[in-house]
VOBA-1610 file (N, C-alpha, C; in pm, whole numbers, padded with zeros to 5 digits, always signed):
BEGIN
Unk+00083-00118+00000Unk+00000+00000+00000Unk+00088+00125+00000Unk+00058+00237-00094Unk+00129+00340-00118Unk+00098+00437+00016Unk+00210+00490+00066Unk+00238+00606+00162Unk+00135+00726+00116Unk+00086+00776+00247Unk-00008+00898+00173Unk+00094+01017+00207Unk+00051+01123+00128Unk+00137+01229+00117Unk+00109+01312+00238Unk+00247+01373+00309Unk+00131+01482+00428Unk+00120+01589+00388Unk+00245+01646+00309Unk+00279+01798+00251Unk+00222+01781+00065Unk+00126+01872+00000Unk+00099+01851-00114Unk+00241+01845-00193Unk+00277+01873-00293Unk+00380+01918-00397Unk+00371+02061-00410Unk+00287+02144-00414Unk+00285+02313-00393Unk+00317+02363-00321Unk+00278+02255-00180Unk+00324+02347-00024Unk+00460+02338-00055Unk+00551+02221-00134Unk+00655+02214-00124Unk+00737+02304-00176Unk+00649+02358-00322Unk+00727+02503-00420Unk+00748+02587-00328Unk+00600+02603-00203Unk+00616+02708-00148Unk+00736+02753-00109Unk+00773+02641+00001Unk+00896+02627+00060Unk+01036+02655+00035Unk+01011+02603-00111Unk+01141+02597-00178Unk+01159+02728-00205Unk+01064+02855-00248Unk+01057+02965-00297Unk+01076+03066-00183Unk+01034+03029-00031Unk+01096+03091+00079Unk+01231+03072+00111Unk+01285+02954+00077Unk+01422+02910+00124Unk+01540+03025+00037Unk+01513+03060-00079Unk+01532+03088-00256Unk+01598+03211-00152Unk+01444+03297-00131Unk+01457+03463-00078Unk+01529+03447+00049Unk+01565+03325+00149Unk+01640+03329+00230Unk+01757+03312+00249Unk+01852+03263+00115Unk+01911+03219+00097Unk+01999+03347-00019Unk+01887+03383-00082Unk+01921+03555-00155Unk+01962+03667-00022Unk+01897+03660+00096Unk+01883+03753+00161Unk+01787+03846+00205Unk+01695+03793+00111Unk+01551+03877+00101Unk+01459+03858+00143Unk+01459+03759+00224Unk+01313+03655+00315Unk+01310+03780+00426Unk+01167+03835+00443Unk+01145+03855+00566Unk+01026+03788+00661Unk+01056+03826+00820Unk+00947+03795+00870Unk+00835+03882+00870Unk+00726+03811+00983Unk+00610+03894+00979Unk+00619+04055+01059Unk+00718+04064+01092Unk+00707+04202+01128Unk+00801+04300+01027Unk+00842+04239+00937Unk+00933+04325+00856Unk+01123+04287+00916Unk+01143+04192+01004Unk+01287+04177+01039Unk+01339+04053+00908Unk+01486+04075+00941Unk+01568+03983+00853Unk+01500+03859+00942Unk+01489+03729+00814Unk+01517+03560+00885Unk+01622+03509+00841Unk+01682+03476+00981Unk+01830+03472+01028Unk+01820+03294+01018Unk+01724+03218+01006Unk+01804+03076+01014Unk+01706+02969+00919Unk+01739+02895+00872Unk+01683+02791+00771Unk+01554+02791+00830Unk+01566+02713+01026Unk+01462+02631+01045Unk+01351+02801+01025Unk+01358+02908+01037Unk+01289+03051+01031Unk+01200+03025+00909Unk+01273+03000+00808Unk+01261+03069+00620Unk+01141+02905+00603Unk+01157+02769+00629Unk+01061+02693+00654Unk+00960+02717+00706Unk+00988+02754+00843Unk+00843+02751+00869Unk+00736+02848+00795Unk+00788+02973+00746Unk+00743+03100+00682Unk+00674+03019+00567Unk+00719+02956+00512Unk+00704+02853+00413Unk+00585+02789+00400Unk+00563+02713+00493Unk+00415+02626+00542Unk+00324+02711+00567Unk+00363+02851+00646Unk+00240+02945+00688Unk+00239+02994+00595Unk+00293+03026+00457Unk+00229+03089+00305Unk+00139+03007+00254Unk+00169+02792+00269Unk+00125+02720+00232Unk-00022+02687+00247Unk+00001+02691+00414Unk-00157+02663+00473Unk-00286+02773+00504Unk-00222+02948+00459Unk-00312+03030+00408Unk-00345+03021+00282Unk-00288+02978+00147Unk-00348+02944+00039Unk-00476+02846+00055Unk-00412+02750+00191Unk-00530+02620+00157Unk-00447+02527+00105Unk-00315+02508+00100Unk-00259+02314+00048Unk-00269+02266+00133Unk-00228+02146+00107Unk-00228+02044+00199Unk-00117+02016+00262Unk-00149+02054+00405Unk+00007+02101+00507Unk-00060+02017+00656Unk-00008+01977+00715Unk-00071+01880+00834Unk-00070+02078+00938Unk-00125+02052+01053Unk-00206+02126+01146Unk-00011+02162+01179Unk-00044+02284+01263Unk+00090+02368+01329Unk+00028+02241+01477Unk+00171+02235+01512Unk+00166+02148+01660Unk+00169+02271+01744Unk+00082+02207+01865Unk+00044+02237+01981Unk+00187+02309+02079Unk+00156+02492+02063Unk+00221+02506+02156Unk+00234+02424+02318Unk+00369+02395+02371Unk+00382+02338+02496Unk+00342+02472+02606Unk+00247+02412+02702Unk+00235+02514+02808Unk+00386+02470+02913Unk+00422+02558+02989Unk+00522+02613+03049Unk+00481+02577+03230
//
């Protein structure tokens, strides 16, 4: 039985197209600052993904403190 997909193939352009501008220098965050680290320019990535609507599994559960 074939593996189901969790991330579509678009969420994945997404990604790849945030990594692109982070990697140019040009990725920012949501307040307008530089993103300073890979795992940053990803996640930015999925949250472009899963406001379009692809298919991106749920953001995990902040840990309470």
């Amino acid at each position: 039985m074939a593996k189901k997909r969790k991330y579509s193939p678009s969420a994945g352009r997404d990604v790849e197209n945030e990594m692109r501008r982070f990697e140019r220098g040009t990725a920012k965050s949501g307040k307008g600052g530089k993103v300073k680290s890979r795992a940053q320019a990803i996640a930015i990535g999925l949250s472009i993904a899963r406001k379009k609507g692809k298919k991106v599994p749920k953001q995990a559960a902040k840990k309470k403190s």
